[in-house]
C-alpha positions as CSV (number, residue, x, y, z in Angstrom):
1,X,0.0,0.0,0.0
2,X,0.9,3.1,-0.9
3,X,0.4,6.5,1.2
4,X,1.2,9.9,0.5
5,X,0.6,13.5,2.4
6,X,-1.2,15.9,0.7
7,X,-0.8,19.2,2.4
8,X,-3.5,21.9,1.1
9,X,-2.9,25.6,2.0
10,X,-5.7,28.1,2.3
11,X,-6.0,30.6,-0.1
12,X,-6.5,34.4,0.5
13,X,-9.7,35.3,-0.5
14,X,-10.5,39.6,-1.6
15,X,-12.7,39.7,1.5
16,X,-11.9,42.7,2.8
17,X,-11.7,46.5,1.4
18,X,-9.1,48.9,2.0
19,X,-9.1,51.3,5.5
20,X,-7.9,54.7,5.0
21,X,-5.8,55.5,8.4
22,X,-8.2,58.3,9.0
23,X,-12.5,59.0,8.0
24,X,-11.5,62.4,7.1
25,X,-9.0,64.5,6.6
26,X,-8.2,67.9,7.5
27,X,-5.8,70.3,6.0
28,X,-4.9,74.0,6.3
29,X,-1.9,75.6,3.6
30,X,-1.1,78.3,2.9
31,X,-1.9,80.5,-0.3
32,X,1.1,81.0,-1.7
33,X,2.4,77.3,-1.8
34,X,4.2,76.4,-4.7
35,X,2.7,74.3,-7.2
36,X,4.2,70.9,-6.6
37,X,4.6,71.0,-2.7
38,X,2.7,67.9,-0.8
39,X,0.2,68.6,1.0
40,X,-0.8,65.4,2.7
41,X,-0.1,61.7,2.4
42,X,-3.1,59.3,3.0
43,X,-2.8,56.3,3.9
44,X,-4.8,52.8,3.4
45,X,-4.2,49.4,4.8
46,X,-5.5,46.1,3.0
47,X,-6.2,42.9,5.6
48,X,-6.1,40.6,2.9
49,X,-2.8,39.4,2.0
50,X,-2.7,38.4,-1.0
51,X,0.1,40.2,-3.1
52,X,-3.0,40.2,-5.9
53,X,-5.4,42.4,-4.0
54,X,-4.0,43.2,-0.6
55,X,-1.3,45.7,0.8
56,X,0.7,45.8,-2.4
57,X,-1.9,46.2,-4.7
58,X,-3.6,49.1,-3.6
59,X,-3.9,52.4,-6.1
60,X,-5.5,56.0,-5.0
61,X,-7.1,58.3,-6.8
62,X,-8.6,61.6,-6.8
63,X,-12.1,63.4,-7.6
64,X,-13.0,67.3,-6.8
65,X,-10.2,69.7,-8.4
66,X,-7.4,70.0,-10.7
67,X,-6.0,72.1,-8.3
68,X,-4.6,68.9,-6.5
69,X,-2.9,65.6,-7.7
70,X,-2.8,62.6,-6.2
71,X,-0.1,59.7,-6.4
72,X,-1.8,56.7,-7.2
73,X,1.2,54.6,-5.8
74,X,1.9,56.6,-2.6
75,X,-1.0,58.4,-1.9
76,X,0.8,62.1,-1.9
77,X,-1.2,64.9,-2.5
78,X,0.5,67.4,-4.2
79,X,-0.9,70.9,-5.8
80,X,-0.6,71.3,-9.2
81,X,-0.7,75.4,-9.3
82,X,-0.2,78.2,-7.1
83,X,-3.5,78.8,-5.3
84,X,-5.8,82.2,-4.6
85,X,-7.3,81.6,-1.8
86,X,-10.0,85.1,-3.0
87,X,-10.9,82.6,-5.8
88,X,-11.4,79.9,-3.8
89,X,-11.0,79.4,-0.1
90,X,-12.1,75.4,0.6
91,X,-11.4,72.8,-1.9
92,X,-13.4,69.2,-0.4
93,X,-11.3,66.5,-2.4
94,X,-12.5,62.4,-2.4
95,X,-9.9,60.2,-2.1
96,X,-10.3,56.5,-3.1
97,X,-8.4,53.1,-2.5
98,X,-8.9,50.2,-4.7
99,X,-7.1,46.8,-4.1
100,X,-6.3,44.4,-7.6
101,X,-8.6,42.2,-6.7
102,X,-11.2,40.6,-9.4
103,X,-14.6,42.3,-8.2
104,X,-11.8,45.1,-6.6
105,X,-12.9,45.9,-3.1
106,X,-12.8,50.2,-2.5
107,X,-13.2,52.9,-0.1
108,X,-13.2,56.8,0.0
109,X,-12.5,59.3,2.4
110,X,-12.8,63.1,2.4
111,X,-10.1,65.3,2.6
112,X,-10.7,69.1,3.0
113,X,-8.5,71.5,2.4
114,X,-8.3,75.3,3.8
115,X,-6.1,78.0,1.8
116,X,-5.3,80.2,4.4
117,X,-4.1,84.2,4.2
118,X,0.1,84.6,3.5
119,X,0.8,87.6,5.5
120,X,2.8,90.1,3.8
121,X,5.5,92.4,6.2
């Protein structure tokens, strides 16, 4: 008689979405940044650990204004041009994660940002 050992492994399944680090965020900059300067950096975790659709696979993205760009890799916000804040003050920005998983698993957050006065001496 022959007898072998079969060892089966569970697999990963794309049960779970993606959890920004915070519901909201909050930022306040001032008018005169430079176009290009980061603003924030959100932040998303994926439980499942599948290389496929978990931590690695996550990519961001942005809705709301041009003003802003968003780093679908790293999640940096960036500006993209000098901002007025007599044009416009508030800018309320949607931030998504999506994990690489087939039937991809998402989540948004807000992020508002506040242009404040530059004082000028």
């Amino acid at each position: 008689m022959n007898c072998c050992t079969c060892l089966f492994l569970p697999q990963d399944e794309n049960d779970n979405p993606p959890e920004f680090s915070k519901s909201s965020y909050i930022i306040k900059i001032p008018e005169n940044l430079i176009a290009g300067a980061t603003v924030l950096v959100v932040n998303a975790t994926d439980l499942d650990s599948s290389r496929e659709f978990g931590q690695a696979s996550l990519i961001y993205s942005l809705e709301g204004s041009s003003q802003f760009r968003l780093n679908s890799r790293s999640g940096e916000l960036t500006t993209t041009a000098l901002l007025d804040r007599e044009q416009k003050s508030e800018y309320i920005l949607i931030v998504r994660a999506v994990d690489g998983g087939v039937g991809p698993q998402q989540k948004t957050g807000i992020a508002t940002v506040t242009t404040l006065h530059s004082s000028f001496n």
